[in-house]
C-alpha positions as CSV (number, residue, x, y, z in Angstrom):
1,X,-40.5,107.0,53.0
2,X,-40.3,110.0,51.1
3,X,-42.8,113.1,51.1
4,X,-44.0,112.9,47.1
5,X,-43.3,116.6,46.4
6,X,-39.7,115.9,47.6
7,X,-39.2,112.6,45.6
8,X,-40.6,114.5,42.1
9,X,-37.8,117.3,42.7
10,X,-35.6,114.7,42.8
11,X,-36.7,113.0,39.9
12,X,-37.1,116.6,38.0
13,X,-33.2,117.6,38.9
14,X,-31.6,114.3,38.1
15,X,-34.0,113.4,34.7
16,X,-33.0,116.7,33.2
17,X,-36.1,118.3,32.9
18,X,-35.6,121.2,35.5
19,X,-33.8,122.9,32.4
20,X,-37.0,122.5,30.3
21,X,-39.0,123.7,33.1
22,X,-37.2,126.3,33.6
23,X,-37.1,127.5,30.3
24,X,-41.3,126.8,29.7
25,X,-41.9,129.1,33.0
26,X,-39.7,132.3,31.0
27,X,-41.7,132.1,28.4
28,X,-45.0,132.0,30.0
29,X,-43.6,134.4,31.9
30,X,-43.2,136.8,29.0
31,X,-46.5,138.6,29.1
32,X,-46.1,139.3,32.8
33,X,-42.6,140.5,32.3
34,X,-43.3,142.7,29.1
35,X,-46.8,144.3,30.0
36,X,-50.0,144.0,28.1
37,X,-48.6,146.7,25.2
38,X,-46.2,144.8,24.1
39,X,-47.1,141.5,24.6
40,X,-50.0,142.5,22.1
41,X,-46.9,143.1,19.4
42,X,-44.2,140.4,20.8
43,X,-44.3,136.7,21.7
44,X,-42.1,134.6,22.9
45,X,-42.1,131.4,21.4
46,X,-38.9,129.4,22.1
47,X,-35.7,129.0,23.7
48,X,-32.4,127.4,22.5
49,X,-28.9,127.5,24.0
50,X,-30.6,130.6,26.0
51,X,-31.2,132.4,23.2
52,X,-34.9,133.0,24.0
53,X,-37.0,133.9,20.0
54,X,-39.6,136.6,20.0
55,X,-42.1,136.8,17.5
56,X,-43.0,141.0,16.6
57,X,-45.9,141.9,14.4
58,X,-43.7,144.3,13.0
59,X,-40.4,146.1,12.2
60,X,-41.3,148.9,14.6
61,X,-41.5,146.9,17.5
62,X,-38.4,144.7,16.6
63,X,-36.3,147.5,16.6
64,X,-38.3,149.2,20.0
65,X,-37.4,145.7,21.7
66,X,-34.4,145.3,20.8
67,X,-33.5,148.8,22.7
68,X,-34.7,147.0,25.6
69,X,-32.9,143.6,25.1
70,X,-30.8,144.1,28.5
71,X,-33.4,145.4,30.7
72,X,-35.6,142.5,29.2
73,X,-33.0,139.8,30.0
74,X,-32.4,141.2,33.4
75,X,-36.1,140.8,34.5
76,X,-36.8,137.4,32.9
77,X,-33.8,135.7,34.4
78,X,-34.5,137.5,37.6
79,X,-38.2,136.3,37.5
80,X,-36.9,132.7,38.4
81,X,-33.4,133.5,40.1
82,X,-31.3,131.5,37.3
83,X,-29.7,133.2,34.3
84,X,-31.1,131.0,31.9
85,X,-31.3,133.6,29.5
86,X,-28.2,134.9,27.4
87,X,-29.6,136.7,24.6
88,X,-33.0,137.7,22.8
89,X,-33.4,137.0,18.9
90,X,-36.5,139.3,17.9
91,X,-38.1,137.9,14.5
């Protein structure tokens, strides 16, 4: 018999839905990644074919963001050790 926590890993990895995991946990993990300032100004709302799409409340902060795309990038993927993550579309 199998411990249950091992069994739902299992399940998770093989239905597909580590990817989605994976992907929901970057985005909540956006305010912790960003700091209060900017989550304030910036949030992430979704990610497709690891593009990840940020909302901004303005053209300043796009642009201030976008400056920081890399550095951004670096820490989310590194938050969960997978590069899920490719690029950043500010909107």
């Amino acid at each position: 018999m199998q411990h249950i926590g091992k069994a739902l890993k299992k399940f998770i990895q093989t239905s597909g839905l580590e990817k989605v995991l994976d992907q929901q946990n970057l985005i909540d993990a956006w305010d912790v990644v960003v700091g209060e300032k900017v989550c304030k100004n910036a949030k992430a709302t979704s990610i497709e074919h690891g593009v990840l799409k940020v909302e901004t409340t303005s053209p300043v902060w796009r642009q201030e963001l976008h400056l920081q795309k890399k550095e951004i990038i670096n820490k989310l993927n590194n938050k969960i050790n997978k590069k899920i993550i490719k690029d950043i579309r500010f909107i």
